[in-house]
PDB file of the backbone (N, CA, C, O) and the ligand in Angstrom, with CONECT records:
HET     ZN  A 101       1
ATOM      1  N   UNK A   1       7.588   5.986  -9.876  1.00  0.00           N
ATOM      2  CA  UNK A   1       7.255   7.398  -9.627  1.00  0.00           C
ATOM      3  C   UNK A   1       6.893   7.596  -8.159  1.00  0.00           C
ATOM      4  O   UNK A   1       6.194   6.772  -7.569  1.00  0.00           O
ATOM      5  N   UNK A   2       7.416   8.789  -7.521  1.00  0.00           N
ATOM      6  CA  UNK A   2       7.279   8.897  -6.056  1.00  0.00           C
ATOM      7  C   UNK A   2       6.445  10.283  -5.677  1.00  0.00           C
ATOM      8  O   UNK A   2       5.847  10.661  -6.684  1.00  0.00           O
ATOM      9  N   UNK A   3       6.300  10.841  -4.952  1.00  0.00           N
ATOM     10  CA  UNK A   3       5.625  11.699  -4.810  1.00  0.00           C
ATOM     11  C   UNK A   3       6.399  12.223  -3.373  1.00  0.00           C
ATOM     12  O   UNK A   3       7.113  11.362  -2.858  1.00  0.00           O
ATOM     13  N   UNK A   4       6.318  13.850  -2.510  1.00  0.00           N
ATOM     14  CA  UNK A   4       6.655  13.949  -1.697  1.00  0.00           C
ATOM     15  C   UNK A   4       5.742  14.623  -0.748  1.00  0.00           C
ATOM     16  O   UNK A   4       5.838  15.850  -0.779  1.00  0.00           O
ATOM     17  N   UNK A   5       5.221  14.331  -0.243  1.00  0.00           N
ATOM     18  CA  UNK A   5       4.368  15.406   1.595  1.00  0.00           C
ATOM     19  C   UNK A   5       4.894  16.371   2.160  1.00  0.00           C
ATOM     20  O   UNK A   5       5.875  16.295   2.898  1.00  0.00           O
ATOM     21  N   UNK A   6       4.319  17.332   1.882  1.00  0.00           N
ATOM     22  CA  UNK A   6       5.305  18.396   2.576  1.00  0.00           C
ATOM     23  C   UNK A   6       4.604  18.166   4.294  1.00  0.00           C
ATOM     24  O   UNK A   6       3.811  17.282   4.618  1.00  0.00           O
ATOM     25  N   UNK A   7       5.052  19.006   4.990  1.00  0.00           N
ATOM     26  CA  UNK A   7       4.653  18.655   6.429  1.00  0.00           C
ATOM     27  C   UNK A   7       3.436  19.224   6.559  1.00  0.00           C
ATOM     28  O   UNK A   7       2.865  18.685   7.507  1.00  0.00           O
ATOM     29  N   UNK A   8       2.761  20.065   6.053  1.00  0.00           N
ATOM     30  CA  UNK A   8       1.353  20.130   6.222  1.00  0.00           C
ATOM     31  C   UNK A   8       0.504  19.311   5.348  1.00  0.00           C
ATOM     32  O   UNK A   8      -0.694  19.053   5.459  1.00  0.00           O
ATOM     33  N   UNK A   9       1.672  18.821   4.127  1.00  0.00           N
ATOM     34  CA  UNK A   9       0.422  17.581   3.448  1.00  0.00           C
ATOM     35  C   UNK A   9       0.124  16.380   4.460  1.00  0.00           C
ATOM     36  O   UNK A   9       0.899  15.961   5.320  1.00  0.00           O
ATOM     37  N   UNK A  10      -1.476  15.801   4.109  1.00  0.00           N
ATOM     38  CA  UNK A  10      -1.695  14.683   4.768  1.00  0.00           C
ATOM     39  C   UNK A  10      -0.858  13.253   4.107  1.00  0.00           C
ATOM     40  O   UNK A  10      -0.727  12.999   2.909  1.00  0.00           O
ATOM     41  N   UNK A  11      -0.397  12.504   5.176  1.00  0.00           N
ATOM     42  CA  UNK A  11       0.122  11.188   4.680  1.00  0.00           C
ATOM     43  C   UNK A  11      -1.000  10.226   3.845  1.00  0.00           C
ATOM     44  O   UNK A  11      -2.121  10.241   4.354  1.00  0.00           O
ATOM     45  N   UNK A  12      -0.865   9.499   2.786  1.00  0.00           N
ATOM     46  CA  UNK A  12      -1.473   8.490   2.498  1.00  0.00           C
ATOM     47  C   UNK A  12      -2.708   7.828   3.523  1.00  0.00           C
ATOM     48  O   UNK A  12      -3.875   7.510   3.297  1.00  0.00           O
ATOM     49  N   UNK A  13      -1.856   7.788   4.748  1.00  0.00           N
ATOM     50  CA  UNK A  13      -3.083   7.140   5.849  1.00  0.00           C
ATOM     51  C   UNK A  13      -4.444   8.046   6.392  1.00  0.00           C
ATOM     52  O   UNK A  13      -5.616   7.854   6.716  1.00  0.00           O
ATOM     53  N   UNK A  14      -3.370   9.260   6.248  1.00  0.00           N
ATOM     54  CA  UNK A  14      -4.802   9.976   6.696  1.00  0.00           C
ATOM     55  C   UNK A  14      -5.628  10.669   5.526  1.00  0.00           C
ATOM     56  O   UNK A  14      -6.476  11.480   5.898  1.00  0.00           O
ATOM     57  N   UNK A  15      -5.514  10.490   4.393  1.00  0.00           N
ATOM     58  CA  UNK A  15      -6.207  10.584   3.516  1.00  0.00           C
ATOM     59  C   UNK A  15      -7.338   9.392   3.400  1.00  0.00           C
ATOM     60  O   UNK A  15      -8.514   9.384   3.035  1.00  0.00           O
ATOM     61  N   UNK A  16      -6.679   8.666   3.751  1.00  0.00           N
ATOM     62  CA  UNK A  16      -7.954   7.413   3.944  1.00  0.00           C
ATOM     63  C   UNK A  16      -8.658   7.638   4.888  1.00  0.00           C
ATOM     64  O   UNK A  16      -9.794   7.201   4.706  1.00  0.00           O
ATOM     65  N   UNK A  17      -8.408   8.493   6.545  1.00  0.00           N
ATOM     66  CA  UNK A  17      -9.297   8.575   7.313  1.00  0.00           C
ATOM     67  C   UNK A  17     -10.155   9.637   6.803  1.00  0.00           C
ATOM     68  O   UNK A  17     -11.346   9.494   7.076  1.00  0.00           O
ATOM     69  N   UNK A  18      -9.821  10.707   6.102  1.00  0.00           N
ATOM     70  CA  UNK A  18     -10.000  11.864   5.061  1.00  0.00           C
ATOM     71  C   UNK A  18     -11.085  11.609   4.543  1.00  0.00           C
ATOM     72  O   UNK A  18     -12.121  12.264   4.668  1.00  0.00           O
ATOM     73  N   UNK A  19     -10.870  10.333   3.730  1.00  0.00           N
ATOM     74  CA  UNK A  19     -11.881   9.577   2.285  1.00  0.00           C
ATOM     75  C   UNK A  19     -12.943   9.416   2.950  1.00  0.00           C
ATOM     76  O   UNK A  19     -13.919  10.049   2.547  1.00  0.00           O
ATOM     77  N   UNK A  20     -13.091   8.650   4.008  1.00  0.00           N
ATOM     78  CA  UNK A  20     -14.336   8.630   4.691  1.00  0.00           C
ATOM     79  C   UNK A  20     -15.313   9.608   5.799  1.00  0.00           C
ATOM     80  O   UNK A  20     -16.436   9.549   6.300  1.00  0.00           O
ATOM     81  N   UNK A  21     -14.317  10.372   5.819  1.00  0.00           N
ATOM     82  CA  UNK A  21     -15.255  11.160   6.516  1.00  0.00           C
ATOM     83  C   UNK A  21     -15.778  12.220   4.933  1.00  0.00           C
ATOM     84  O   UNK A  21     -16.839  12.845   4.918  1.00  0.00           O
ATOM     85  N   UNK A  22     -14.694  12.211   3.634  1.00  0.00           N
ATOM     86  CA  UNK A  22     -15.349  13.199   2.838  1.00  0.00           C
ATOM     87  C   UNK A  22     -16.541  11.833   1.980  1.00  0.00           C
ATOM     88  O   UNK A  22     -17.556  12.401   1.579  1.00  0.00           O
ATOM     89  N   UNK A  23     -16.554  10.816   1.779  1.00  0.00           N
ATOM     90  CA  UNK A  23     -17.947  10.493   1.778  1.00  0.00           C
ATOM     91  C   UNK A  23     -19.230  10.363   2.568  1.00  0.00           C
ATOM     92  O   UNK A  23     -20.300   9.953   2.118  1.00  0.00           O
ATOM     93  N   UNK A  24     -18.910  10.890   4.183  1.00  0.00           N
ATOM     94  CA  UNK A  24     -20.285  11.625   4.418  1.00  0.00           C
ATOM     95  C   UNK A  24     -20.633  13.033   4.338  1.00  0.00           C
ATOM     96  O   UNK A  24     -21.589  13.619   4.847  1.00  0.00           O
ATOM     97  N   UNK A  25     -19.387  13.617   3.376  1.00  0.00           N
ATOM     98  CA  UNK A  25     -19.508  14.875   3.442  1.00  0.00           C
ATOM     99  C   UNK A  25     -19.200  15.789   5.196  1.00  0.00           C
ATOM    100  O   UNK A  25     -19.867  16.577   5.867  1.00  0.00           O
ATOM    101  N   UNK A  26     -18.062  15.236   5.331  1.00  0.00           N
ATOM    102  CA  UNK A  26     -17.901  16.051   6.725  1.00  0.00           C
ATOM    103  C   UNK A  26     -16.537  17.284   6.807  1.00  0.00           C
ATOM    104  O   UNK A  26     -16.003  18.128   7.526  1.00  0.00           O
ATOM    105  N   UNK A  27     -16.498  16.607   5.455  1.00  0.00           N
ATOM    106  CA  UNK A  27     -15.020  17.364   5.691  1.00  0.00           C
ATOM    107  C   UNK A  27     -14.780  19.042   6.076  1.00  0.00           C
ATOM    108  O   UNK A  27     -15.598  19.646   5.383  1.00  0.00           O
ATOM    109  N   UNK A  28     -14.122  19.863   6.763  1.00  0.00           N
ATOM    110  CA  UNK A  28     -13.669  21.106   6.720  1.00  0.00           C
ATOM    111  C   UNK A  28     -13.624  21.594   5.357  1.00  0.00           C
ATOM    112  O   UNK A  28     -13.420  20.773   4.464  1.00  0.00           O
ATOM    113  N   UNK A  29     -13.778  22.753   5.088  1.00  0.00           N
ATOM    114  CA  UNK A  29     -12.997  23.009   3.813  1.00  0.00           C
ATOM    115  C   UNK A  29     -11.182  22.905   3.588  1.00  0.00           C
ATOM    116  O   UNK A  29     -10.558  22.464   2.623  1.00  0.00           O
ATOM    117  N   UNK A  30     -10.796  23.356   4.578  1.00  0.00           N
ATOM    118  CA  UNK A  30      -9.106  23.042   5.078  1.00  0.00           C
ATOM    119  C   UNK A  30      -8.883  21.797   4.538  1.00  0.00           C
ATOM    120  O   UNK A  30      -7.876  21.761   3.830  1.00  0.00           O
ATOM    121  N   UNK A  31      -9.569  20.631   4.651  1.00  0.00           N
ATOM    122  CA  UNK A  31      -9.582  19.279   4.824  1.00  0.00           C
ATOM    123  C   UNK A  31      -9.637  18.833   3.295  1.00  0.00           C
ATOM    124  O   UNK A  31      -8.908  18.029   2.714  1.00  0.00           O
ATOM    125  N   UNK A  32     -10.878  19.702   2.728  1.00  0.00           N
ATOM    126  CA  UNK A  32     -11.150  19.074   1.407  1.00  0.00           C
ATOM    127  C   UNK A  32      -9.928  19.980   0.265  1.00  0.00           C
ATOM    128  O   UNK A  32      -9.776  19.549  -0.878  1.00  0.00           O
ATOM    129  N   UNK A  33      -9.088  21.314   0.784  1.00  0.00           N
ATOM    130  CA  UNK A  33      -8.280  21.417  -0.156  1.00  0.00           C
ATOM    131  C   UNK A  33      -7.393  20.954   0.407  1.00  0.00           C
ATOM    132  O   UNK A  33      -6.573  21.520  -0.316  1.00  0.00           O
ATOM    133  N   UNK A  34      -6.624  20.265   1.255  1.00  0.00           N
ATOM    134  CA  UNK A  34      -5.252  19.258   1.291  1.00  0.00           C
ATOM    135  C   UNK A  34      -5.903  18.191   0.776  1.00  0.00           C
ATOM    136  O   UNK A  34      -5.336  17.633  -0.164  1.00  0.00           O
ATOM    137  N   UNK A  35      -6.982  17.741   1.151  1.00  0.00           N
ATOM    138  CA  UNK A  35      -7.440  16.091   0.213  1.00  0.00           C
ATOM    139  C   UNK A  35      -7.095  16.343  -1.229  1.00  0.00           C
ATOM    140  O   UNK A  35      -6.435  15.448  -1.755  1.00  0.00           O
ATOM    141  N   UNK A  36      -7.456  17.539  -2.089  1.00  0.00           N
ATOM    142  CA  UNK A  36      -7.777  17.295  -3.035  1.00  0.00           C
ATOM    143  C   UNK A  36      -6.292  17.723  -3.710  1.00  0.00           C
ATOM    144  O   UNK A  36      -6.137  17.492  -4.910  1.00  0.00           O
ATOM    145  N   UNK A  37      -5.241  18.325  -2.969  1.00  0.00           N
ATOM    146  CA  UNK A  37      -3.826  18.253  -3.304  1.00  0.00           C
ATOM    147  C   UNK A  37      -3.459  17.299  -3.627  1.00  0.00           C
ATOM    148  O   UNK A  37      -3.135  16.963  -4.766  1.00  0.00           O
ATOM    149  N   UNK A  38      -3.442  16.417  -2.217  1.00  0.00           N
ATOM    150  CA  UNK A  38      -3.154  14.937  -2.713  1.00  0.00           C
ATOM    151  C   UNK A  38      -3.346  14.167  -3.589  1.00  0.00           C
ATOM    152  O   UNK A  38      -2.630  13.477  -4.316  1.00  0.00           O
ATOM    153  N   UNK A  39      -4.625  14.374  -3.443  1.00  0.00           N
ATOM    154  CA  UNK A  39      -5.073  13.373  -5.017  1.00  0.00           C
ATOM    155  C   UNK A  39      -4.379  14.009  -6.298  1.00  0.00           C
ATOM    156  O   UNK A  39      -4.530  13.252  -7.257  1.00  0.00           O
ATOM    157  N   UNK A  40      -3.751  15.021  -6.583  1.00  0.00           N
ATOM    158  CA  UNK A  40      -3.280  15.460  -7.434  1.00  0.00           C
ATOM    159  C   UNK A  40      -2.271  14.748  -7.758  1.00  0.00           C
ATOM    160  O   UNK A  40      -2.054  14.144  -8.808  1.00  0.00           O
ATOM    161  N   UNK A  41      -1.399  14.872  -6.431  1.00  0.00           N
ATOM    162  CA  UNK A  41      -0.063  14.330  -6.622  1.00  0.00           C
ATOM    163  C   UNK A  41      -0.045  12.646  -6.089  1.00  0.00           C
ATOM    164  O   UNK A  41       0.971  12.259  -5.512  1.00  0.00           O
ATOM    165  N   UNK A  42      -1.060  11.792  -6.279  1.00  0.00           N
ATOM    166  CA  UNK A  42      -1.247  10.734  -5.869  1.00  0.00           C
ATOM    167  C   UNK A  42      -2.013  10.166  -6.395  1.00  0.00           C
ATOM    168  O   UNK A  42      -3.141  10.218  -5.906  1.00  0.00           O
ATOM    169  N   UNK A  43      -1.846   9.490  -7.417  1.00  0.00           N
ATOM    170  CA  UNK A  43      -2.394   8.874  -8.198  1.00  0.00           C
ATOM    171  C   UNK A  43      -3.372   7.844  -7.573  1.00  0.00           C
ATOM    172  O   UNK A  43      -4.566   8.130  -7.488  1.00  0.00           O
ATOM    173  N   UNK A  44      -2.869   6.586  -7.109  1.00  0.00           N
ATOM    174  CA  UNK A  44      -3.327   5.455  -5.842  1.00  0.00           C
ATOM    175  C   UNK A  44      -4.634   6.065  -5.689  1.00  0.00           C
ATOM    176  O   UNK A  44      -5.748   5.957  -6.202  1.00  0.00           O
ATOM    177  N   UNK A  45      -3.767   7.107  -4.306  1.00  0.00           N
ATOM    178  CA  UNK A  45      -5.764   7.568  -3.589  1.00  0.00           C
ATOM    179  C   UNK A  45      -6.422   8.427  -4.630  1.00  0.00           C
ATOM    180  O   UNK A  45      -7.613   8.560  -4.347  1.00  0.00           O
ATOM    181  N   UNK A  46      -6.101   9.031  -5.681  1.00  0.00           N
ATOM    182  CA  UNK A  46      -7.225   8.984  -6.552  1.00  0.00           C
ATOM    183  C   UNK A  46      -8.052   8.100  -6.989  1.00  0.00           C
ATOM    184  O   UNK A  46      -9.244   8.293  -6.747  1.00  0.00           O
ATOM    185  N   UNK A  47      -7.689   7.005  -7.679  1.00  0.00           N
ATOM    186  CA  UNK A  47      -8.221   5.909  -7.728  1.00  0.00           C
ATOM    187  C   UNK A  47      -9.164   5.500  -6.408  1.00  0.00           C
ATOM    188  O   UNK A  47     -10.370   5.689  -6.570  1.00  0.00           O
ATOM    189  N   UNK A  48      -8.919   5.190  -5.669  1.00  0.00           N
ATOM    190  CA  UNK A  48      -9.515   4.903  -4.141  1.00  0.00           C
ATOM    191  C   UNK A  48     -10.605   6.037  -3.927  1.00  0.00           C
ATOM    192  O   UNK A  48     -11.750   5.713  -3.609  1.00  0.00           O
ATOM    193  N   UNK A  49     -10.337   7.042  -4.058  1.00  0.00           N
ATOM    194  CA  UNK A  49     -11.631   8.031  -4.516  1.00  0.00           C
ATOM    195  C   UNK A  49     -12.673   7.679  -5.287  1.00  0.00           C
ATOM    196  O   UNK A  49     -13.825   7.445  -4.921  1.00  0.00           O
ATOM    197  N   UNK A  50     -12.182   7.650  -6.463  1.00  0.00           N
ATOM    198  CA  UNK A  50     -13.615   7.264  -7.214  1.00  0.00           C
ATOM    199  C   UNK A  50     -14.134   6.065  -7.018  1.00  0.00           C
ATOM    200  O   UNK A  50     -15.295   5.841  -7.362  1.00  0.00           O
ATOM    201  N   UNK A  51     -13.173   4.887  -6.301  1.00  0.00           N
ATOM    202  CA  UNK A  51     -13.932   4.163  -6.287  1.00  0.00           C
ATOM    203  C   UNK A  51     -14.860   4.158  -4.861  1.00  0.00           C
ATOM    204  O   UNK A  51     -15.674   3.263  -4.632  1.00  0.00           O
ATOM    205  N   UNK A  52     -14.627   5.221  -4.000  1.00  0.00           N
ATOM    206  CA  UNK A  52     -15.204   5.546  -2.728  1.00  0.00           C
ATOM    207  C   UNK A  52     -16.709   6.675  -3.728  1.00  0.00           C
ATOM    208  O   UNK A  52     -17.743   6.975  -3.130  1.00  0.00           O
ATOM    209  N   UNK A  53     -16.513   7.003  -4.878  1.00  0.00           N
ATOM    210  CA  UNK A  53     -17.654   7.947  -4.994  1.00  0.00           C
ATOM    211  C   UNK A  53     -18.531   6.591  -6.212  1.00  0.00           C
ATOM    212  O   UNK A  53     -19.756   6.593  -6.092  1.00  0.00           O
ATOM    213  N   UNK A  54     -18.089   5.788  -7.025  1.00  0.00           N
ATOM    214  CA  UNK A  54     -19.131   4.576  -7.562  1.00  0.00           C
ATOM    215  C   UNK A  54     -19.854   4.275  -6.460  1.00  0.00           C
ATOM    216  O   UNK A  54     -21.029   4.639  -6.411  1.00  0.00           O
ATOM    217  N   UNK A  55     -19.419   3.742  -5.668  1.00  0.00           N
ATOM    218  CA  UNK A  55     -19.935   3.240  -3.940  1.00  0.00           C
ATOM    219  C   UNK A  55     -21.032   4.139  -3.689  1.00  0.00           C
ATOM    220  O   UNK A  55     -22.217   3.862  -3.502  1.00  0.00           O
ATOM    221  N   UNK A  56     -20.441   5.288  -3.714  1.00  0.00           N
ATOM    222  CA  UNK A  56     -22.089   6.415  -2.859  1.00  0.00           C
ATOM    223  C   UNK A  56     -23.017   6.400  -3.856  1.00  0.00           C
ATOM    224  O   UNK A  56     -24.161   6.211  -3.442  1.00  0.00           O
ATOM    225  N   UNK A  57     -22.858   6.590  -5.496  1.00  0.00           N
ATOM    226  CA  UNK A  57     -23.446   7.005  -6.334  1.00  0.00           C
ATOM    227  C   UNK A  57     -24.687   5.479  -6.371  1.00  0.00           C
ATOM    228  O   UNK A  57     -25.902   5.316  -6.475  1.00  0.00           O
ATOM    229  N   UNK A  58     -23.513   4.671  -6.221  1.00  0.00           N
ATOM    230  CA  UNK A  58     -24.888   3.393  -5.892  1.00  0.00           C
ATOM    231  C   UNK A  58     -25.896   3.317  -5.086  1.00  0.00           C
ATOM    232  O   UNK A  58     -27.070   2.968  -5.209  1.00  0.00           O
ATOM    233  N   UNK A  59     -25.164   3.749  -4.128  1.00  0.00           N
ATOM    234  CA  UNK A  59     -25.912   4.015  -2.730  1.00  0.00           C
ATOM    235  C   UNK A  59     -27.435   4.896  -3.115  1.00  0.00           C
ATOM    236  O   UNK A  59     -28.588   4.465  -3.080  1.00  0.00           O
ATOM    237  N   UNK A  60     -26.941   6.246  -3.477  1.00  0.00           N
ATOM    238  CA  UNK A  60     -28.124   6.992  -3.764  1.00  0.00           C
ATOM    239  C   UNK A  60     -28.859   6.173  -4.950  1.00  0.00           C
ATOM    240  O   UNK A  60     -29.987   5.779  -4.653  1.00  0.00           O
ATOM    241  N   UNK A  61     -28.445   5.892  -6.104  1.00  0.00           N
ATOM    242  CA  UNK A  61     -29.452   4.882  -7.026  1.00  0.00           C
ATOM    243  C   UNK A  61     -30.179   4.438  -6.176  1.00  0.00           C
ATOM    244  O   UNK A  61     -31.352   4.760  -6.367  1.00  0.00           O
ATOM    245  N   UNK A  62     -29.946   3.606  -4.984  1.00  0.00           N
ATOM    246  CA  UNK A  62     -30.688   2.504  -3.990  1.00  0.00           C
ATOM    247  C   UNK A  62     -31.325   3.484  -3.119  1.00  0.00           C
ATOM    248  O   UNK A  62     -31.728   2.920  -2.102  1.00  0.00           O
ATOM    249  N   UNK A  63     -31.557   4.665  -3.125  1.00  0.00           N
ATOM    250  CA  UNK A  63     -31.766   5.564  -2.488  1.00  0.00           C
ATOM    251  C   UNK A  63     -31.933   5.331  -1.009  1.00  0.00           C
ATOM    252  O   UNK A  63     -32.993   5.211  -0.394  1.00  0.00           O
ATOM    253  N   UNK A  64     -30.567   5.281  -0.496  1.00  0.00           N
ATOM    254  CA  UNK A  64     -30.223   5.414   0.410  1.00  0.00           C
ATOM    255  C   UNK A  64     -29.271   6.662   0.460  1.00  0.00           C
ATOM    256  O   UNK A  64     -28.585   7.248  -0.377  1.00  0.00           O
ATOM    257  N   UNK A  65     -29.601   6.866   2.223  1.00  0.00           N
ATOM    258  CA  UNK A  65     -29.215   8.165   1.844  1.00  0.00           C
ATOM    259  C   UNK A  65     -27.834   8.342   2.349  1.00  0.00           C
ATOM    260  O   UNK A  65     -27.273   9.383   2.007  1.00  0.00           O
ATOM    261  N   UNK A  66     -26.967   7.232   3.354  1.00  0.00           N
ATOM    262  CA  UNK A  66     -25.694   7.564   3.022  1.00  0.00           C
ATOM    263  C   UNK A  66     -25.150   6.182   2.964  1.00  0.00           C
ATOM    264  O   UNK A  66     -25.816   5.146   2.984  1.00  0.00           O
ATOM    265  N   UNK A  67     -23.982   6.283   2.898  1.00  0.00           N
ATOM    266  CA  UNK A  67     -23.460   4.388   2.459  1.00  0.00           C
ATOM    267  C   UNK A  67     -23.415   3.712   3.622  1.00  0.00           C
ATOM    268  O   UNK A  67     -22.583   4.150   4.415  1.00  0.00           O
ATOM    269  N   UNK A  68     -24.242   2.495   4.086  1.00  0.00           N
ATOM    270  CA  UNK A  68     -23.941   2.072   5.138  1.00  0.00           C
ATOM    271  C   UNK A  68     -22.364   1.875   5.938  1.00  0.00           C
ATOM    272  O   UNK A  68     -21.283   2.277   5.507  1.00  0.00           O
ATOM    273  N   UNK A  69     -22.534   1.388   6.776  1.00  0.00           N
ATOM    274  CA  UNK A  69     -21.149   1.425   7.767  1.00  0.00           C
ATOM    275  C   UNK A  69     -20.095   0.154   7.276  1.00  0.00           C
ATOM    276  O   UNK A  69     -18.890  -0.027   7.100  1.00  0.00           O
ATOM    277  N   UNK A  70     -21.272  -0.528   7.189  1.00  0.00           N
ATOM    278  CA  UNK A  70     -20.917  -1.627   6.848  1.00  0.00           C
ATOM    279  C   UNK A  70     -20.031  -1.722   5.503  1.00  0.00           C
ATOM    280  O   UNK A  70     -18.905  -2.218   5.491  1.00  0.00           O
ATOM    281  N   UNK A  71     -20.726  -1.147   4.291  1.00  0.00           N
ATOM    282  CA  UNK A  71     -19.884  -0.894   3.114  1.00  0.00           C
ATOM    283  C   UNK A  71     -18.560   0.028   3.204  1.00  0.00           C
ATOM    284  O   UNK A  71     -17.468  -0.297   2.737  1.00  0.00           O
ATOM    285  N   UNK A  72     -18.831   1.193   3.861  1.00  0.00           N
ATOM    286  CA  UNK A  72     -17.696   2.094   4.202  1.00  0.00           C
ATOM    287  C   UNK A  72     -16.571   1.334   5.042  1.00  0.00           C
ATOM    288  O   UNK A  72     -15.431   1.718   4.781  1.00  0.00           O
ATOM    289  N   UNK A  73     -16.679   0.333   5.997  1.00  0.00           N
ATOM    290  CA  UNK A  73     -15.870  -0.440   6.641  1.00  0.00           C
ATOM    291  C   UNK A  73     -15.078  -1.427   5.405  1.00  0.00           C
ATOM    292  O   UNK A  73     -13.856  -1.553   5.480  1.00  0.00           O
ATOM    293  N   UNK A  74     -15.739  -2.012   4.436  1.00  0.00           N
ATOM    294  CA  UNK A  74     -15.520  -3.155   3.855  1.00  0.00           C
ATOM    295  C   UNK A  74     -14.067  -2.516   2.667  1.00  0.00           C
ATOM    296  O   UNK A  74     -12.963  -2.987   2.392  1.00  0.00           O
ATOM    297  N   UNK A  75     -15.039  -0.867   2.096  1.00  0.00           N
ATOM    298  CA  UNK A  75     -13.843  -0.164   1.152  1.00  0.00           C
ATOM    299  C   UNK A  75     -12.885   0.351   1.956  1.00  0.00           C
ATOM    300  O   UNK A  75     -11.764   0.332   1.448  1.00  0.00           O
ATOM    301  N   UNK A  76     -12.983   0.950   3.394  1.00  0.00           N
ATOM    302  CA  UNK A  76     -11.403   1.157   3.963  1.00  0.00           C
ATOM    303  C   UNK A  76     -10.438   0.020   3.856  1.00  0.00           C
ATOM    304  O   UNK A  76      -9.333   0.107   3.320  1.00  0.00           O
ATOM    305  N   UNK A  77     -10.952  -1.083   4.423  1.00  0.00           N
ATOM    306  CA  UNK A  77      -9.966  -2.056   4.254  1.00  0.00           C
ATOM    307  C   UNK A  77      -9.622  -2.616   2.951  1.00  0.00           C
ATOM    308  O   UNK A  77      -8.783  -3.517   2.930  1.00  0.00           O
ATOM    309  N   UNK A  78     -10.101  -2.250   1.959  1.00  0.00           N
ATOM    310  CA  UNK A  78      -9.373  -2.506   0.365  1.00  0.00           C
ATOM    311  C   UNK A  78      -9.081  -1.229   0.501  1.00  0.00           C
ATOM    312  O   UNK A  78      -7.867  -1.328   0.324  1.00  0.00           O
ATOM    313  N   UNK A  79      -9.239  -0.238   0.658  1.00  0.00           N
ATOM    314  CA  UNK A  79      -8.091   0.822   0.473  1.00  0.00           C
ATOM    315  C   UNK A  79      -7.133   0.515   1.046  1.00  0.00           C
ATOM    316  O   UNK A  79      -6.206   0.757   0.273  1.00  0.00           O
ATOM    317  N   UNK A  80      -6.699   0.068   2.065  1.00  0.00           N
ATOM    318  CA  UNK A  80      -5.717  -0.273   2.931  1.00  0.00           C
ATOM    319  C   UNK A  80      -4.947  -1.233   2.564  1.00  0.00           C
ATOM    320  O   UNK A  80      -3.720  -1.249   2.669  1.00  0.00           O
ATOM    321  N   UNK A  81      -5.688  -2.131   2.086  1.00  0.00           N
ATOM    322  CA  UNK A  81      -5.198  -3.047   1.627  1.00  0.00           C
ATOM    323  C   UNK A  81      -4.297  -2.740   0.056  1.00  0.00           C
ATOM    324  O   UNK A  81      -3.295  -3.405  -0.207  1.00  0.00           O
ATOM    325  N   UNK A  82      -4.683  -1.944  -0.642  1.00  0.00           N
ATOM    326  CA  UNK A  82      -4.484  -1.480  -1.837  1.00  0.00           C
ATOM    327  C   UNK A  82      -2.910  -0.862  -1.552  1.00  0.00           C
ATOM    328  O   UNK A  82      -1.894  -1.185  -2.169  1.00  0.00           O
ATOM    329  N   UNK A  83      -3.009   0.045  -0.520  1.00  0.00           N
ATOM    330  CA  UNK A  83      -2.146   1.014  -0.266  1.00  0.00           C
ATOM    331  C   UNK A  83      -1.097   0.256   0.184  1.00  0.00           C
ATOM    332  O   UNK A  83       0.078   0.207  -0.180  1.00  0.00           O
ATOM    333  N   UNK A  84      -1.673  -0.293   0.986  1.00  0.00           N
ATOM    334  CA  UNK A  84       0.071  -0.640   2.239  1.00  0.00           C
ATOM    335  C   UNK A  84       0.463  -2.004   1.476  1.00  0.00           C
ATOM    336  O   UNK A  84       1.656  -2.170   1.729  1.00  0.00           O
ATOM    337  N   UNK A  85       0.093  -2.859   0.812  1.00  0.00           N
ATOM    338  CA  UNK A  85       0.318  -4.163   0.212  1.00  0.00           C
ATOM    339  C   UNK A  85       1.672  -3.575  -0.421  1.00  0.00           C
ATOM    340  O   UNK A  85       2.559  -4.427  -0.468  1.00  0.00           O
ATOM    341  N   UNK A  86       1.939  -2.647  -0.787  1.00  0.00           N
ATOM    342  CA  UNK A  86       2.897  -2.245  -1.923  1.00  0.00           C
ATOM    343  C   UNK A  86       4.005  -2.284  -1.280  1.00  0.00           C
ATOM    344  O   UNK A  86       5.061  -2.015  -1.852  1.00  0.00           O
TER     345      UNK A  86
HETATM  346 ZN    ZN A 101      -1.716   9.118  -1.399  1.00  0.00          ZN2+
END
């Protein structure tokens, strides 16, 4: 199953730069309805989503108040890894 981008959809890659800026909550609104297109028609970075929102939801349990850098560094690169391996 394939999916297609129109030219104002974001590519796969920048949905990942996307993912992290929408887990500190930075996103535009512009930003968060093409993100959330995608994920429609993209199964993958859905997945990669939630597992970018288990991550925060832990985070706050640990009440911290946003996910360190360090963790956010560690899930881009399994997203990346997830994505482009294919
Ligand atoms: Zn995608």
């Amino acid at each position: 199953m394939s999916h297609q981008h129109g030219p104002s959809e974001p590519t796969c890659r920048q949905v990942l730069e996307l993912l992290s800026d929408f887990v500190d909550g930075e996103l535009s609104l512009d930003e968060r309805e093409s993100l959330s297109r995608h994920l429609d028609a993209c199964p993958p970075c859905e997945e990669f989503l939630k597992t970018f929102e288990t991550a925060r939801s832990l985070c706050r349990e640990s009440l911290l108040e946003k996910m360190p850098s360090e963790l956010k560094d560690r899930l881009r690169s399994f997203l990346r890894d997830q994505i482009f391996k294919k």
